[in-house]
ROVO-258348 format. One record per residue (C-alpha): residue in one letter; x, y, z negated. Coordinates in steps of 0.02 Angstrom, whole numbers, plus 50000, padded with zeros to 5 digits. Each point is the difference from the previous one (the first is absolute). Example, Ala and Ser with C-alpha at 12.3 -4.5 7.8 and 13.67 -1.06 7.14 Angstrom:
! residues 2
a506154977549610
s500695017250033
***
This chain:
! residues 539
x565705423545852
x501454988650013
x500085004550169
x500345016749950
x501284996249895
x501024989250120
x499755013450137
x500515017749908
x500734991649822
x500765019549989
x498315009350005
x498734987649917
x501204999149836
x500185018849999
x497964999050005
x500154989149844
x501445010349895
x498815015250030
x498524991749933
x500964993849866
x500625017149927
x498365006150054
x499164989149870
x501605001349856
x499665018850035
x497924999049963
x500424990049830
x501315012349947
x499225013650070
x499915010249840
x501914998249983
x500355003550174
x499105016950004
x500795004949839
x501614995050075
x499825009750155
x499425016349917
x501385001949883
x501104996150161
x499375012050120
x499745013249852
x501904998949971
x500365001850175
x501565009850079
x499525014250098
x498384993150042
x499044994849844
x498775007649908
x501245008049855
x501045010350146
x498625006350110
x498995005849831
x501415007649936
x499945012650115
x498275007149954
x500135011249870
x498125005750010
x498975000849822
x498644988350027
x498425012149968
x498704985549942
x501334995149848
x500945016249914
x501814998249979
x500224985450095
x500755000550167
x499454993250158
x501314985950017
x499914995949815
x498084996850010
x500114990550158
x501184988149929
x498874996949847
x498634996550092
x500764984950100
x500754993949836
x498195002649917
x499314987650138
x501124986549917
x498955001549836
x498634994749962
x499365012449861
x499114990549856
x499725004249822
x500064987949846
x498364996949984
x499454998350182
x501274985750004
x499274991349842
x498045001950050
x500574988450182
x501094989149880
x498334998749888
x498964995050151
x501124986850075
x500194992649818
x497974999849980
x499884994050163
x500854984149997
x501285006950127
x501525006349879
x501544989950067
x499274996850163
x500815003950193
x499485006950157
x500254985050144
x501865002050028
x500755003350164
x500854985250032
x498344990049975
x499025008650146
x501694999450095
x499694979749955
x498305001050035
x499925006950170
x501374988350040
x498834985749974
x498845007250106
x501235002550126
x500234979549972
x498164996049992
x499555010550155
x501504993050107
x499294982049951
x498085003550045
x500475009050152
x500684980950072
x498224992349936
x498945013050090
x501295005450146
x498854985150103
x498145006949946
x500465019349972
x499555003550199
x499404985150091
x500664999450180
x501165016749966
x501784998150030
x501144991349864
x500775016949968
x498455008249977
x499354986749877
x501594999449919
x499725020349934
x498224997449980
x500464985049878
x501045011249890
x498985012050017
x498594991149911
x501084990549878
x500775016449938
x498155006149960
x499734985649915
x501694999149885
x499675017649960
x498164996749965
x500654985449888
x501285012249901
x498725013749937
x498874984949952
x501244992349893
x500765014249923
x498265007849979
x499604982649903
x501534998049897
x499585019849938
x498164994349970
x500484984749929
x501145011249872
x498785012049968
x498594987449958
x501214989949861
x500085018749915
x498305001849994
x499554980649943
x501415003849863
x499145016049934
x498274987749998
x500804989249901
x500725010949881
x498275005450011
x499104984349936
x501224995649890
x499545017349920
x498454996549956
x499215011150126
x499915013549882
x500665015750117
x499535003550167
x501014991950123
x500025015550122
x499665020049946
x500145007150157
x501495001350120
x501505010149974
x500865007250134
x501905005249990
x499535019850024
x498944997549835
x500824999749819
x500584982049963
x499455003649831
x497944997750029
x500254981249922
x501395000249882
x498854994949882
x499584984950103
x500534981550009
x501324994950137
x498874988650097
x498705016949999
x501415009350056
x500744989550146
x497994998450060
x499875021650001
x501375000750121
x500004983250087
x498174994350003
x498874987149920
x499684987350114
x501044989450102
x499884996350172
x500494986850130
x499265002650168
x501515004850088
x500964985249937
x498354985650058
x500235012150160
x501984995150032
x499734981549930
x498724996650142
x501085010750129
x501604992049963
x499044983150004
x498995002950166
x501755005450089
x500934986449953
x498774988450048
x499645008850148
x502024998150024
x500314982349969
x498554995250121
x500675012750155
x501724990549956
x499324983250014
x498855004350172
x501605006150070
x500974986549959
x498584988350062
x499745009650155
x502164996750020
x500144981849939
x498464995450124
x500835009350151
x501714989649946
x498764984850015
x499405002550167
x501445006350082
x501094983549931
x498664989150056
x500055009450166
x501734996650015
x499984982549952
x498544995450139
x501145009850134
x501834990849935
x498844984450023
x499525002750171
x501605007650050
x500834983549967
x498774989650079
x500305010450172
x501794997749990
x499964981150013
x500594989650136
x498974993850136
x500134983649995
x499215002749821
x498655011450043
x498764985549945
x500644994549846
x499325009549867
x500014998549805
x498554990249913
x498555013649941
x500244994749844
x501835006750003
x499745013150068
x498615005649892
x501164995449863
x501315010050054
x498735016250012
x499424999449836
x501764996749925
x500585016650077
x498345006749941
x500124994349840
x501915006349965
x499425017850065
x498455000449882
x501004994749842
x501285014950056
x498375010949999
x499344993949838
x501635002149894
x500145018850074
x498215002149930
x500194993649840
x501785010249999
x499005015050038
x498614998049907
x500874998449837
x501095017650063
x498415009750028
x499344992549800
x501855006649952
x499765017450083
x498105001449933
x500684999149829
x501505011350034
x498805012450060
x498884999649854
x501514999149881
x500515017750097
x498255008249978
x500084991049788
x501715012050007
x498995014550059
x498884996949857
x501444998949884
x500715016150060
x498555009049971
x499644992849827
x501815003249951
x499905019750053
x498985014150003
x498625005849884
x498404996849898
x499725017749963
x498935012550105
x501265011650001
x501534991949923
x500665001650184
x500095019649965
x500594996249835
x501264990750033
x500675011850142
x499795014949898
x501384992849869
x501124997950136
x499544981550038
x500854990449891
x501765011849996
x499685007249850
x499784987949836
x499335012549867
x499995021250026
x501975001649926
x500454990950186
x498875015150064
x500905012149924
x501764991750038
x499404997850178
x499785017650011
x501505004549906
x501084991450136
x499055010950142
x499955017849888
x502094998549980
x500364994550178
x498855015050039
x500805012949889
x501744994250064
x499425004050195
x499255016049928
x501575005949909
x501084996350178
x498505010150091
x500165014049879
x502164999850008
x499755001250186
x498535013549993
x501125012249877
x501564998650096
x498855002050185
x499485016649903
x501675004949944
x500594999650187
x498605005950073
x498845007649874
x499835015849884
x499294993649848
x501004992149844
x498734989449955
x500584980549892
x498744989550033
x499604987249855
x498334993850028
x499844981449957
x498924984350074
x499304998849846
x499445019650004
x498974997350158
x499134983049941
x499595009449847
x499455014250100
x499044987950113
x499074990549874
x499285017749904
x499465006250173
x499204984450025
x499094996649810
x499475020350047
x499344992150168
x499064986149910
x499285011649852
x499405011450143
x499074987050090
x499354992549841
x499455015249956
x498895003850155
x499374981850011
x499345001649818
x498945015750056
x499314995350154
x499514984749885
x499235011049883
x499125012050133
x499174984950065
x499544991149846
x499235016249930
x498825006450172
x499725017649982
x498815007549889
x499365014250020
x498525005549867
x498565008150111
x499605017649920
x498074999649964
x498705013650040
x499655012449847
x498424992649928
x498885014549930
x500135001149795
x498114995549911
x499575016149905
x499964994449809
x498314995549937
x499265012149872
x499864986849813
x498775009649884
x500764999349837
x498995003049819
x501545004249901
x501345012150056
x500665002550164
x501745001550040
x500695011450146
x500014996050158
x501504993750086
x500475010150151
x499334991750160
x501294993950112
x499575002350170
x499944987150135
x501185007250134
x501555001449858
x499434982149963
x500164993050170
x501495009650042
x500964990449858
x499324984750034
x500735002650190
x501855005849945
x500104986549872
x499814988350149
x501095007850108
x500994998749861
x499794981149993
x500504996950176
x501285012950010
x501004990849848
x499844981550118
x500445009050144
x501715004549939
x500264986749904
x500034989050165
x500695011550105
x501594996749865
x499954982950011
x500115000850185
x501645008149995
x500735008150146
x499024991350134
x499245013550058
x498904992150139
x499124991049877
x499625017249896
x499405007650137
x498894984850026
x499365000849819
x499575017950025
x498995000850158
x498964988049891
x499435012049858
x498405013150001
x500495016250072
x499725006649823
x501164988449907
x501405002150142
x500055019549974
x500114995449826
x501694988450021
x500795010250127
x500015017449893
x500634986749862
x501184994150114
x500605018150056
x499915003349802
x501304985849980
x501155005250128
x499995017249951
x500564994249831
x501424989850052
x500635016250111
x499855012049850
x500914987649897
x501454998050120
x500035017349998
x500345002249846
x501284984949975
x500885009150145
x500035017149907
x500604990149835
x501324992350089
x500475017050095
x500315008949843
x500854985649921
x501255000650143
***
C-alpha cells in the first residue's frame, strides 16, 4: 500500500476521494436522491418538466388528468410514504410495549468503525500466521493466505459480538419484566401469547407492562451466543499470544545460533592471522573458554531482554484484542432491538426521522408543496405548448393534493375489494357445502279403522301418497335451492369458484338454481328496462 502511494500519489488519492464521497453519499443518501430529483426535474431543455410538457395526451386510466401531470405525481408519490394516524400510533404502541421506544438502528459510522477494526485485526493476524498459513509455499503466497484467514476470523469475531451485545440486551428486558413479575406477586400471567406487529396492539391493554414487553419480546432470556463469543474471543487470543511467542522464539533462537556462529568463526579468523613465529603460543583453555562464554553470555542476555520485551507486547495486544471484541459487545448492546419486529416498526415510522405523526404530516407537507410547485410549472408549460400547437382551450388546475386524494380512494376501493373476497373465500371454506339429499317418497300407512260406541265424526278426506311425497321433494329442493344462492352471493364475482360449486349439486337441484338464476337475470333486464323508459320520457 505505501508503495502505491509513493509510486502513483495522483491515482491512489483519487481512489480514496471517491471512496470517500462514495460513503458521505450512502449516509446521506436520502438527501442526495431528493436533491437530484428536484434538480433534474427542473432541468433546461432536458428535464423531466420540458419533455412532459409536450404531451398533451389525457391519461385514460385517471379521467381529467393528463399524461404529463400524472407522470409527475407518480415520481413525487415515490417520495411519500403514505401512512394514516393510526397506523403510525399502533408501531409507536409496539416499540413502547416492547422496551424499544427511544432506541436506534446501528449507525453508519459504527459499522464504518467496525469493519475498520477488522481491517486492523486481520492485517495483524495475517503477520502471526503468514509463516504456518502454507508451509513450504512462497512468502507471497503465505502472505495472502494469512489475510485471508485472519479476515474470516475478524469477521467471524464481529457477528459474534454484535450478536452477543443484542442478546445480552434482549435478555436484561426480559429479566426486568421477571422481576416486575415477582415483585407482583405473581398474580397475572407473565406471557398471553405473542403479538405480532400485523395484529392489533390492543389484545393486552388491559395487561401489566412487564406482560406486555414479554407478548412481543419473549419470556425467557437467553445467553448461548454470548458463552459462544466469550470462549471464541478467549481461544483466539490465546491461540494469538502463543503463535506470537513461537515466532519470536523460533527468531530470538536463530539470532542465538547465528551470533554464536559468528563469534566461533571471528575466533578462528584471528588465530589464522597470527604471525609465525607465534604459531605455538596459544591462550590458556581456561581463557579461552572464558572468553566463549562471555560472548555467549552477552548474546543470550540480548535474547532474553527481547523476550521478555515481547512477551509483555503480545500480553498488551491480547488485551487490546479482547478490549476490541468487549467494543463489539458494547455496540451491539447500545443498538438495535429487543422486539420481534420492532426492526419493521421502527422502519415503518421512518426510522427515527419522525418524533410523533405531526413530523409525518410536516414531512409530507414539505414534499406535497415542492410537488405542486413542479406541477404548476408543468401545467404553465403544457397550456402554452397547446396554445402554439394545440386546438383545445383547456386551463389546467389540477393539484398534487387532487391526485394523492384520488390515489388513496382508489386504493381504500382496492383494499375493501380484496377484503371483501378474502372474507368469502373464508366463509365458503369454513361453511363446506351442504347440500340436503332429497329422500325417496315413502308410501303413506292407510289410517286404521278405531270402532267408536258414541258418535262418529266425518271422515277427513284421505290425502294421497304421491301429493305427499311430491311436497316433501319440492320443500327440499327448496331447502338446498335457498343455500345454494345464498353462497353463490357470498362468493361474489369469482366466477370459477361458482362454477365449481355448481358442478357439485344433484342434477335436480342444479336445474332448480339455474332457472332461478335465469329468473334473476331476467329481472334485473326488465328492470333496466324500465329505468331506461323512465328516464327516456323524463328527458
Amino acid at each position: 500500500m505505501k508503495e502505491v502511494f509513493e509510486t502513483y500519489p495522483l491515482a491512489a488519492w483519487s481512489v480514496v476521494s471517491v471512496l470517500l464521497a462514495a460513503i458521505v453519499i450512502m449516509t446521506l443518501w436520502e438527501q442526495v436522491k431528493w436533491w437530484w430529483f428536484n434538480t433534474w426535474v427542473r432541468f433546461p431543455l432536458v428535464g423531466r418538466i420540458a419533455r412532459l410538457s409536450r404531451d398533451l395526451n389525457e391519461d385514460s386510466s385517471l379521467p381529467g388528468w393528463h399524461k404529463g401531470e400524472s407522470t409527475l405525481c407518480l415520481e413525487y408519490k415515490k417520495f411519500i410514504h403514505i401512512q394514516d394516524e393510526h397506523d403510525f400510533n399502533e408501531k409507536v404502541t409496539y416499540l413502547t410495549r416492547a422496551g424499544d421506544n427511544g432506541r436506534k438502528a446501528t449507525p453508519n459510522w459504527i459499522w464504518l468503525l467496525t469493519i475498520s477494526m477488522v481491517f486492523v485485526e486481520a492485517m495483524g493476524f495475517s503477520y502471526v500466521l503468514a509463516g504456518y498459513t502454507l508451509p513450504g509455499a512462497s512468502e507471497n503466497l503465505q502472505q495472502t493466505g494469512a489475510y485471508g484467514i485472519a479476515f474470516l476470523i475478524s469477521v467471524i469475531l464481529v457477528a459474534f459480538t454484535h450478536l452477543a451485545g443484542h442478546e445480552l440486551y434482549k435478555s436484561e428486558r426480559v429479566n426486568l419484566a421477571r422481576r416486575q413479575w415477582n415483585e407482583a406477586g405473581r398474580k397475572q400471567e407473565l406471557f398471553t401469547g405473542t403479538i405480532p406487529l400485523a395484529r392489533p396492539q390492543s389484545g393486552d391493554d388491559h395487561k401489566p407492562t412487564f406482560t406486555q414487553l414479554c407478548n412481543r419480546v419473549g419470556s425467557h432470556p437467553s445467553y448461548k451466543v454470548t458463552v459462544l463469543t466469550v470462549i471464541f474471543v478467549l481461544l483466539v487470543a490465546s491461540l494469538a499470544t502463543y503463535v506470537r511467542g513461537q515466532v519470536l522464539e523460533r527468531e530470538l533462537e536463530a539470532r542465538v545460533t547465528l551470533s554464536s556462529n559468528q563469534a566461533g568463526n571471528a575466533a578462528r579468523s584471528a588465530a589464522g592471522s597470527l604471525d609465525m613465529s607465534a604459531a605455538n603460543v596459544r591462550l590458556p583453555a581456561d581463557d579461552d573458554a572464558a572468553n566463549r562464554a562471555a560472548d555467549r553470555k552477552a548474546v543470550s542476555d540480548e535474547a532474553d531482554i527481547d523476550r521478555h520485551g515481547g512477551w509483555a507486547t503480545f500480553i498488551v495486544l491480547a488485551f487490546v484484542f479482547v478490549f476490541l471484541q468487549i467494543l463489539g459487545v458494547i455496540f451491539g448492546y447500545r443498538w438495535g432491538f429487543a422486539g420481534e419486529n420492532s426492526q419493521e416498526a421502527y422502519r415503518d415510522i421512518g426510522s427515527g426521522r419522525y418524533s410523533s405523526y405531526s413530523a409525518v404530516r410536516e414531512h409530507y407537507r414539505r414534499i406535497a408543496d415542492t410537488a405542486q410547485a413542479s406541477l404548476a410549472t408543468l401545467q404553465q408549460k403544457m397550456m402554452m405548448h397547446n396554445s402554439t400547437h394545440g386546438t383545445s382551450g383547456q386551463h389546467l388546475s389540477k393539484t398534487f393534493r387532487d391526485f394523492m386524494q384520488q390515489t388513496r380512494l382508489a386504493d381504500a376501493a382496492e383494499r375493501e375489494s380484496e377484503r371483501t373476497y378474502a372474507q368469502s373465500v373464508a366463509a365458503q371454506q369454513a361453511q363446506p357445502l351442504h347440500v340436503p339429499a332429497v329422500a325417496p317418497a315413502a308410501p303413506v300407512a292407510a289410517p286404521a279403522v278405531v270402532a267408536v260406541a258414541a258418535v262418529v265424526p266425518a271422515p277427513e278426506p284421505v290425502v294421497p301418497a304421491a301429493p305427499v311425497a311430491a311436497a316433501a321433494h319440492a320443500q327440499t329442493i327448496g331447502d338446498g335451492l335457498h343455500d345454494v344462492l345464498a353462497q353463490l352471493d357470498a362468493l361474489g364475482e369469482d366466477k370459477e369458484a361458482k362454477k365449481k360449486l355448481m358442478a357439485q349439486l344433484p342434477e335436480a337441484l342444479n336445474a332448480s338454481v339455474r332457472d332461478e338464476l335465469k329468473r334473476r337475470k331476467e329481472e334485473r333486464e326488465r328492470k333496466a328496462r324500465e329505468a331506461d323508459a323512465e328516464l327516456e320520457d323524463l328527458l
